[in-house]
N, CA, C and O atoms as a printed pandas DataFrame, in Angstrom:
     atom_number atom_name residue_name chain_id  residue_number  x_coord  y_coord  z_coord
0              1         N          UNK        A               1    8.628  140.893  148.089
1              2        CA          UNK        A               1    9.457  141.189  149.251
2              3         C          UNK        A               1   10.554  142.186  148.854
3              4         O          UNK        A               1   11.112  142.029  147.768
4              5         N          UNK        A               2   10.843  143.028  149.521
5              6        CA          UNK        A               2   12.083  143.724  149.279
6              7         C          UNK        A               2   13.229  142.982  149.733
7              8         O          UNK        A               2   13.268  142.007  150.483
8              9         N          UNK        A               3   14.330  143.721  149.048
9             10        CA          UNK        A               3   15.796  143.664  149.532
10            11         C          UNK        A               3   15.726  142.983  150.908
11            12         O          UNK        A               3   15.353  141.817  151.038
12            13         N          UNK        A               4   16.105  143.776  151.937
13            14        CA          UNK        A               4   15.794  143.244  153.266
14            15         C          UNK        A               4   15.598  142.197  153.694
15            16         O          UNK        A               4   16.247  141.308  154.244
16            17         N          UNK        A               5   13.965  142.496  153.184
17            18        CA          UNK        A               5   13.003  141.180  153.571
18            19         C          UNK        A               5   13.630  139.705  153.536
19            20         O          UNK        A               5   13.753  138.877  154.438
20            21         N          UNK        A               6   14.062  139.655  151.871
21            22        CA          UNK        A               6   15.058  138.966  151.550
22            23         C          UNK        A               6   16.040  138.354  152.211
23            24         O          UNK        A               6   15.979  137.147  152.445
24            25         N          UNK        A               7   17.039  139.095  152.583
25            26        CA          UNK        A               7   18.561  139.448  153.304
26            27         C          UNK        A               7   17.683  138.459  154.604
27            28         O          UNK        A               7   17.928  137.256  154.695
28            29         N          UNK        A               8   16.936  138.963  155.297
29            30        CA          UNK        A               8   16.425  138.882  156.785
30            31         C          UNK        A               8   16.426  136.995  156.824
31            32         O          UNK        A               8   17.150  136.186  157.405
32            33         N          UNK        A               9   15.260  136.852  155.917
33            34        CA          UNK        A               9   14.904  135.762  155.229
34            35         C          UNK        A               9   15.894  134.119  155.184
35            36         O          UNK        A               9   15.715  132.994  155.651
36            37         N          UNK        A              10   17.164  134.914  154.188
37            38        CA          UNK        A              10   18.241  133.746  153.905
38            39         C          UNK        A              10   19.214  133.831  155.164
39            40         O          UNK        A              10   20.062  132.948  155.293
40            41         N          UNK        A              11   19.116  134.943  156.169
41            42        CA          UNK        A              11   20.048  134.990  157.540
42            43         C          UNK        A              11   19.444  133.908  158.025
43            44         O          UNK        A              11   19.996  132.812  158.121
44            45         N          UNK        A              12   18.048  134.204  158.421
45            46        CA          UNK        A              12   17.396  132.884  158.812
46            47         C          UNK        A              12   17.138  131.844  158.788
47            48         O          UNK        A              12   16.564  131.177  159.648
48            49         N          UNK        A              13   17.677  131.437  157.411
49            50        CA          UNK        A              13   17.651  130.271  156.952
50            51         C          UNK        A              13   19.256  129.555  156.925
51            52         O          UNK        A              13   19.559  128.597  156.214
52            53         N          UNK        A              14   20.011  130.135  157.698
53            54        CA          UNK        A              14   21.151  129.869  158.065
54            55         C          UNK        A              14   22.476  130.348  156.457
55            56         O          UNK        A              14   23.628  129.934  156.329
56            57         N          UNK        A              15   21.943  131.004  155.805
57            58        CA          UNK        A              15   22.832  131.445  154.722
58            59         C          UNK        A              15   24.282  132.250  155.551
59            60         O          UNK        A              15   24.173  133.432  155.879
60            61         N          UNK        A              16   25.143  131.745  155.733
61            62        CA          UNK        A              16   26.335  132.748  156.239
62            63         C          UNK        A              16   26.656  134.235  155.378
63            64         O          UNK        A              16   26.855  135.284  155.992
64            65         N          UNK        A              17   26.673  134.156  153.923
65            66        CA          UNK        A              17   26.777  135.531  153.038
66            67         C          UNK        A              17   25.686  135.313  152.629
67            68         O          UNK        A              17   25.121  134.272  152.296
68            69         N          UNK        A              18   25.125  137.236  152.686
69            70        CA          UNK        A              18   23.927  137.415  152.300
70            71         C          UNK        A              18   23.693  138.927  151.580
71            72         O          UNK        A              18   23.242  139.855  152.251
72            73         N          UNK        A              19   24.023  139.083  150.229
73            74        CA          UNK        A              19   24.000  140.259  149.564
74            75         C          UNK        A              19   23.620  140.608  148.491
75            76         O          UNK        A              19   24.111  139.908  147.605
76            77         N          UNK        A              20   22.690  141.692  147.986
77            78        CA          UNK        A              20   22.667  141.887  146.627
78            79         C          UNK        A              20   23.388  141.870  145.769
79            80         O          UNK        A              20   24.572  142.184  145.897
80            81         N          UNK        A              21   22.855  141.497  144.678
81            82        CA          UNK        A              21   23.809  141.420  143.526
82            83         C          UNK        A              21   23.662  141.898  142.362
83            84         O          UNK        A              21   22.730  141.247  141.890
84            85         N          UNK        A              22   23.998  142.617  141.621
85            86        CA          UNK        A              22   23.343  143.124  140.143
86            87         C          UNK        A              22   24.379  142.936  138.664
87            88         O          UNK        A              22   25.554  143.277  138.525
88            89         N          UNK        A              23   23.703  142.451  137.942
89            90        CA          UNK        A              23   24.260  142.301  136.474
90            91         C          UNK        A              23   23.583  142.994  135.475
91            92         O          UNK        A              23   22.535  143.581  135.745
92            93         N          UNK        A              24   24.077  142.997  134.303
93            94        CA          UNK        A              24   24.338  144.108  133.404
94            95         C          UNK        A              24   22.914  143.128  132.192
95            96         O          UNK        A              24   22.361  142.087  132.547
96            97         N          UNK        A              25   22.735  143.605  131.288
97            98        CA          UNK        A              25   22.047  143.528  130.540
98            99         C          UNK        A              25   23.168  142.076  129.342
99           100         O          UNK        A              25   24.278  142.144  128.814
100          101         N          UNK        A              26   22.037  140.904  129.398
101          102        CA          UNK        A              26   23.095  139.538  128.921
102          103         C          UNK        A              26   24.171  138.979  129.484
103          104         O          UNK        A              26   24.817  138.054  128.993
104          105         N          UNK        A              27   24.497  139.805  131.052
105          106        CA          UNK        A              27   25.436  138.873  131.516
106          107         C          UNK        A              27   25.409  137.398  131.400
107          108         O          UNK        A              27   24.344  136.790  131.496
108          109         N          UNK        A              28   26.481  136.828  131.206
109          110        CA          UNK        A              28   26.080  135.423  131.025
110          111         C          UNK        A              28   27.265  134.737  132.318
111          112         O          UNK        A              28   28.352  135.315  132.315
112          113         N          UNK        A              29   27.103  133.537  133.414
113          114        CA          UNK        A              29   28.025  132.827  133.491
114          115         C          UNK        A              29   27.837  131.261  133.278
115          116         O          UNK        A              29   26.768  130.721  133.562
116          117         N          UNK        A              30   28.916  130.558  132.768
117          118        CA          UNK        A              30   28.709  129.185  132.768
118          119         C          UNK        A              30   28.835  128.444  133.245
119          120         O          UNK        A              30   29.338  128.708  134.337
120          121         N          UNK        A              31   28.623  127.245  133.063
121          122        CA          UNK        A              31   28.298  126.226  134.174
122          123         C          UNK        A              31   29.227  125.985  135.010
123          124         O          UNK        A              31   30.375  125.809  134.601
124          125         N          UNK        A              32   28.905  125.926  136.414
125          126        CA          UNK        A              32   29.451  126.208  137.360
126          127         C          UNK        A              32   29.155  125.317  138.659
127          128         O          UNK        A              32   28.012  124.864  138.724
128          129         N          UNK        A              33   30.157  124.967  139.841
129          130        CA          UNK        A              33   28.943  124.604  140.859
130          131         C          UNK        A              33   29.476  125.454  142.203
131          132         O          UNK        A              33   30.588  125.980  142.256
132          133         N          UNK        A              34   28.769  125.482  142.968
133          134        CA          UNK        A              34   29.424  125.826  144.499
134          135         C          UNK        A              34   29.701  125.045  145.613
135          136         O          UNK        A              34   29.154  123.943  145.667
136          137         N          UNK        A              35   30.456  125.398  146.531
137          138        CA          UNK        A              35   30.603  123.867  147.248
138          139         C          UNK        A              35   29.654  123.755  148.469
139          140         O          UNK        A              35   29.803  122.916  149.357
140          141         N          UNK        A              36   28.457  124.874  148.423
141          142        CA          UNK        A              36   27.436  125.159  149.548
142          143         C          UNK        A              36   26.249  125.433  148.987
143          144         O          UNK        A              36   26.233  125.961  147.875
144          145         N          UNK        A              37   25.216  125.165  149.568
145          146        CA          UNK        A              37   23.613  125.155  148.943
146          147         C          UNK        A              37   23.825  126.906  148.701
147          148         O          UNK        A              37   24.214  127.729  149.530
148          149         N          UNK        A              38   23.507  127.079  147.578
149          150        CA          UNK        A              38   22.843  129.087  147.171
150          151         C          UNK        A              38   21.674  129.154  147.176
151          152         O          UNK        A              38   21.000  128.133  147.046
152          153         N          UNK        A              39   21.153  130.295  147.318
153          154        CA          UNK        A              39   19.474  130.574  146.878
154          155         C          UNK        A              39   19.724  132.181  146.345
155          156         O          UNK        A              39   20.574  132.960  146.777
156          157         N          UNK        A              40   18.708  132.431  145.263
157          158        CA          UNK        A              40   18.789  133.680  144.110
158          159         C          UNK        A              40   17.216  134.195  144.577
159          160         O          UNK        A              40   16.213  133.483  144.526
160          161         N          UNK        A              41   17.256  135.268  144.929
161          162        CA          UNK        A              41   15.772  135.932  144.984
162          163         C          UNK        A              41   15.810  137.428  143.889
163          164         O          UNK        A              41   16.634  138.322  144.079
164          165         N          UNK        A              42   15.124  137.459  143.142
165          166        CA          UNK        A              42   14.882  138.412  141.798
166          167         C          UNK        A              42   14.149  140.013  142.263
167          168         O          UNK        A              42   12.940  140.133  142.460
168          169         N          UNK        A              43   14.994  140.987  142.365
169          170        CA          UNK        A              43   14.434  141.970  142.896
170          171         C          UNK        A              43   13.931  143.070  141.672
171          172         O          UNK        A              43   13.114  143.989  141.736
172          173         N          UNK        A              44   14.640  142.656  140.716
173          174        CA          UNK        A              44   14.603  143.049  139.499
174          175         C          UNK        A              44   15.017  142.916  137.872
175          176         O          UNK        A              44   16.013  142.194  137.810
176          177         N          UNK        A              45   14.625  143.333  136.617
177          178        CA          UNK        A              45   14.825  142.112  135.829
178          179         C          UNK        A              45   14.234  140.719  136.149
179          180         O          UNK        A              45   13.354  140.332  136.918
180          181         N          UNK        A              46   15.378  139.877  134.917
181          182        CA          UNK        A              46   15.167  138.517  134.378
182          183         C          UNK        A              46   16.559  138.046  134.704
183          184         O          UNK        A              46   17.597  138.708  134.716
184          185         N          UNK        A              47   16.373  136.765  134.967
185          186        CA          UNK        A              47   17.745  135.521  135.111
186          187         C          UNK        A              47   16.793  134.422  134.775
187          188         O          UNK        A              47   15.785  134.118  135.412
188          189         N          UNK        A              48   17.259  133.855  133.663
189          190        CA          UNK        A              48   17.111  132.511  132.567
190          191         C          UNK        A              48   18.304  131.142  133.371
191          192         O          UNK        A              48   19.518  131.016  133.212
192          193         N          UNK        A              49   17.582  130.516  134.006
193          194        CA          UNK        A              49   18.571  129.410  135.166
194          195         C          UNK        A              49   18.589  127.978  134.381
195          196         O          UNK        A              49   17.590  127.410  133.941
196          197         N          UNK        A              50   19.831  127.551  134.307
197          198        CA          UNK        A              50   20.229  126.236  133.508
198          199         C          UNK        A              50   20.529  125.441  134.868
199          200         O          UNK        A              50   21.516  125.606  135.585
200          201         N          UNK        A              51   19.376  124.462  135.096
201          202        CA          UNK        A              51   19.999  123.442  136.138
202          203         C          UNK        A              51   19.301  122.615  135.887
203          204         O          UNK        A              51   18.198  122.727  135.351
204          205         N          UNK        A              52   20.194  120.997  136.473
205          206        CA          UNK        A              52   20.008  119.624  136.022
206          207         C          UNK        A              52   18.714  119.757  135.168
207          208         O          UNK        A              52   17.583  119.768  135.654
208          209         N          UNK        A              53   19.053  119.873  133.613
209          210        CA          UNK        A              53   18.553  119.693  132.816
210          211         C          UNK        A              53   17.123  120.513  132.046
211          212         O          UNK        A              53   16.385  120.181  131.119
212          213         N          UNK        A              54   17.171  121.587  132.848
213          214        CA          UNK        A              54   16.125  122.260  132.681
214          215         C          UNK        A              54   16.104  123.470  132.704
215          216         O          UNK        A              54   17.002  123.932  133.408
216          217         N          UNK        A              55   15.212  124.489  132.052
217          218        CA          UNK        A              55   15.890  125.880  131.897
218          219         C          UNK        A              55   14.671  126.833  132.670
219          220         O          UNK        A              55   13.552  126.585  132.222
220          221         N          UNK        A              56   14.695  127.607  133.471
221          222        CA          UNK        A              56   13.290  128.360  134.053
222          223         C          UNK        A              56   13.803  130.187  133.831
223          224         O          UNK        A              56   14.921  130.675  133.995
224          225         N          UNK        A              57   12.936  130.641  133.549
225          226        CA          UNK        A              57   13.290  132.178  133.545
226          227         C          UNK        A              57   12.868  132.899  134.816
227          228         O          UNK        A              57   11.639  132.833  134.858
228          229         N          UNK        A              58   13.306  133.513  135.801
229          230        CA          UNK        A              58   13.265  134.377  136.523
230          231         C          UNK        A              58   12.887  135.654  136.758
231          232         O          UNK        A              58   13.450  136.695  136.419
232          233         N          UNK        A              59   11.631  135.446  137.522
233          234        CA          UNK        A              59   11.561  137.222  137.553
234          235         C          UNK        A              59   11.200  137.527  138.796
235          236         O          UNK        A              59   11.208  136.687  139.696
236          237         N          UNK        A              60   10.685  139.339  139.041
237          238        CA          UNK        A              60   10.453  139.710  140.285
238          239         C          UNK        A              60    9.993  139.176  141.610
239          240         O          UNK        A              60    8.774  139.015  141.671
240          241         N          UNK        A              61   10.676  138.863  142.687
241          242        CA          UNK        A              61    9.581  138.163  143.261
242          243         C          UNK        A              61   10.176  136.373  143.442
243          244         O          UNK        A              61   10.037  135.692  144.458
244          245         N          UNK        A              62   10.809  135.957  142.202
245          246        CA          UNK        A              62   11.094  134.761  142.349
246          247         C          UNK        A              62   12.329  134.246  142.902
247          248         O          UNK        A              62   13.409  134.834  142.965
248          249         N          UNK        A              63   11.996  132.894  143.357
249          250        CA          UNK        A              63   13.180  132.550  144.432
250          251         C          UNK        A              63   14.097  131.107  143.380
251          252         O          UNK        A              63   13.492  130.582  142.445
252          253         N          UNK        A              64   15.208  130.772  143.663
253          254        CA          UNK        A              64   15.582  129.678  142.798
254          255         C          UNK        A              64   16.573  128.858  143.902
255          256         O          UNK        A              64   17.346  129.654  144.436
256          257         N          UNK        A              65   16.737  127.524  144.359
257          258        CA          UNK        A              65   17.564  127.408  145.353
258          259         C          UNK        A              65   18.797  126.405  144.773
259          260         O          UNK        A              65   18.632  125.693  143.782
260          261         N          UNK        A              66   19.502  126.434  145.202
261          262        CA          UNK        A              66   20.490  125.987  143.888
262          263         C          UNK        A              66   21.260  124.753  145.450
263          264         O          UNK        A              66   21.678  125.283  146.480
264          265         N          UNK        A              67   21.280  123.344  145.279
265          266        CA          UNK        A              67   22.061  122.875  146.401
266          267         C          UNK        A              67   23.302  122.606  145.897
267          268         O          UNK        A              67   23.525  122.698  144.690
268          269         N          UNK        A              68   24.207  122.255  146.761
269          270        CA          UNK        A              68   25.185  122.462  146.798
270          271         C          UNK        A              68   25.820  121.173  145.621
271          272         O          UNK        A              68   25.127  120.220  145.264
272          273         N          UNK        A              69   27.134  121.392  145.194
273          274        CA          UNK        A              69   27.626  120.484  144.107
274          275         C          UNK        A              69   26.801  120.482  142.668
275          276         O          UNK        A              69   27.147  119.794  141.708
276          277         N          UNK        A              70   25.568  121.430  142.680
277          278        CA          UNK        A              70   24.766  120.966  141.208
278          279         C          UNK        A              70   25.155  122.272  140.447
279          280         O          UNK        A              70   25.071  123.433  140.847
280          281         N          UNK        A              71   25.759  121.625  138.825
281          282        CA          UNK        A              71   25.871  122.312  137.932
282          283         C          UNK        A              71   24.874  123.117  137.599
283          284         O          UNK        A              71   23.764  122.586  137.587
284          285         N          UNK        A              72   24.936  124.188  137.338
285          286        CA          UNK        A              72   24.274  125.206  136.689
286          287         C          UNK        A              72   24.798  126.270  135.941
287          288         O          UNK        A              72   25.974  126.559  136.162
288          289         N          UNK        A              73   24.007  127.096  134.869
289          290        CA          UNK        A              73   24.145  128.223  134.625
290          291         C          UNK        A              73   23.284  129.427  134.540
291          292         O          UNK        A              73   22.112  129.334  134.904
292          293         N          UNK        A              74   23.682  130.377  134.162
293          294        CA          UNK        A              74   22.674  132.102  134.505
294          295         C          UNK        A              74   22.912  132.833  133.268
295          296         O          UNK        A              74   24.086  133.032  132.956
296          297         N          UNK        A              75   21.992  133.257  132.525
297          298        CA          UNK        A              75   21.969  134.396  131.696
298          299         C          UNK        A              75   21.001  135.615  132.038
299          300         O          UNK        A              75   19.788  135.421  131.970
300          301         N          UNK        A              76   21.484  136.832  132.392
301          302        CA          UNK        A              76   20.687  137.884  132.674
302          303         C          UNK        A              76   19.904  138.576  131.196
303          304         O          UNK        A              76   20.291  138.897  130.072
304          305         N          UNK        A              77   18.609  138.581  131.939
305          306        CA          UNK        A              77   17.526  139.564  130.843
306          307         C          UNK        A              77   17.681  140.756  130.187
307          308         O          UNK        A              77   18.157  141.620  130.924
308          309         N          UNK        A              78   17.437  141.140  129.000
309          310        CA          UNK        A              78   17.784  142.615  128.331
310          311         C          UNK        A              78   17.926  143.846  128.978
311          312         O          UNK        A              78   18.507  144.875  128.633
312          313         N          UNK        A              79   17.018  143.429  130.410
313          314        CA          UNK        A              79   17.211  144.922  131.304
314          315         C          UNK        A              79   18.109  144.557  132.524
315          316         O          UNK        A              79   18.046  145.308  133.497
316          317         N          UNK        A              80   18.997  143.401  132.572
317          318        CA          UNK        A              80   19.955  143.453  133.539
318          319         C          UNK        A              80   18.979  142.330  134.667
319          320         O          UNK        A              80   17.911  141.722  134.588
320          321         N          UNK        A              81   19.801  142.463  135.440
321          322        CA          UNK        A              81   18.989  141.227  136.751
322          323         C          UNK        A              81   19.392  141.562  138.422
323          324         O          UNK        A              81   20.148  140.704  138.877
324          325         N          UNK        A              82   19.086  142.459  139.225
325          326        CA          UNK        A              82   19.257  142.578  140.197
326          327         C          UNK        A              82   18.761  141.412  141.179
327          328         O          UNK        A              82   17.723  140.819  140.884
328          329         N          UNK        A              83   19.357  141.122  142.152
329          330        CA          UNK        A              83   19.044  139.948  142.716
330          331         C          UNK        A              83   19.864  139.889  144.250
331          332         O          UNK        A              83   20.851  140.574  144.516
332          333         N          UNK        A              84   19.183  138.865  145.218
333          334        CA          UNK        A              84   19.825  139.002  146.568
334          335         C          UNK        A              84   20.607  137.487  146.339
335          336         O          UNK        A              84   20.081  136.709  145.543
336          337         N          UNK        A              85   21.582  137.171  146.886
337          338        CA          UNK        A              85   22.711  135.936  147.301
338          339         C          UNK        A              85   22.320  135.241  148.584
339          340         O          UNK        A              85   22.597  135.965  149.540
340          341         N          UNK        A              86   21.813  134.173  148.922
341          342        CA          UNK        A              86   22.319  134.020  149.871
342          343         C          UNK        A              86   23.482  132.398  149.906
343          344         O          UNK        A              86   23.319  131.362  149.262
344          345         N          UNK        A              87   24.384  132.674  150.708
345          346        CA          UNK        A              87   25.621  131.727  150.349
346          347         C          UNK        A              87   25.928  130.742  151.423
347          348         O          UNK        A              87   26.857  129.946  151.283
């Protein structure tokens, strides 16, 4: 799916913010939570996802939905990690 598609996608799914996002090559953030369900869709690159207890790597194409209150963390892939938000 493209960008868009994406964007169109998490509007619909009632996401209030809905935007690309891009990180740098090893961005890292740590564990963290939000106080609203997220979802990560991979438009490009890798994102390596730390949640309840388990680690999955991310790529093109892939979706990750993160609910609300659960710890997690993100490390971006050697070529950076472009990706859509929805919040």
């Amino acid at each position: 799916m493209t960008a868009d598609e994406w964007k169109k996608l998490f509007t619909k799914e009632g996401f209030a913010d809905v935007y690309v996002w891009e990180d740098g090559p090893g961005a890292h953030y740590s564990e963290h939570m939000h106080e609203t369900d997220n979802a990560h869709a991979i438009l490009s690159g890798e994102m390596v996802m730390r949640m309840k207890g388990t680690e999955k790597t991310l790529h093109i194409g892939d979706r990750i939905d993160i609910p609300a209150h659960t710890k997690h963390s993100a490390t971006m892939g050697v070529e950076g990690c472009r990706y859509v938000v929805g919040e």
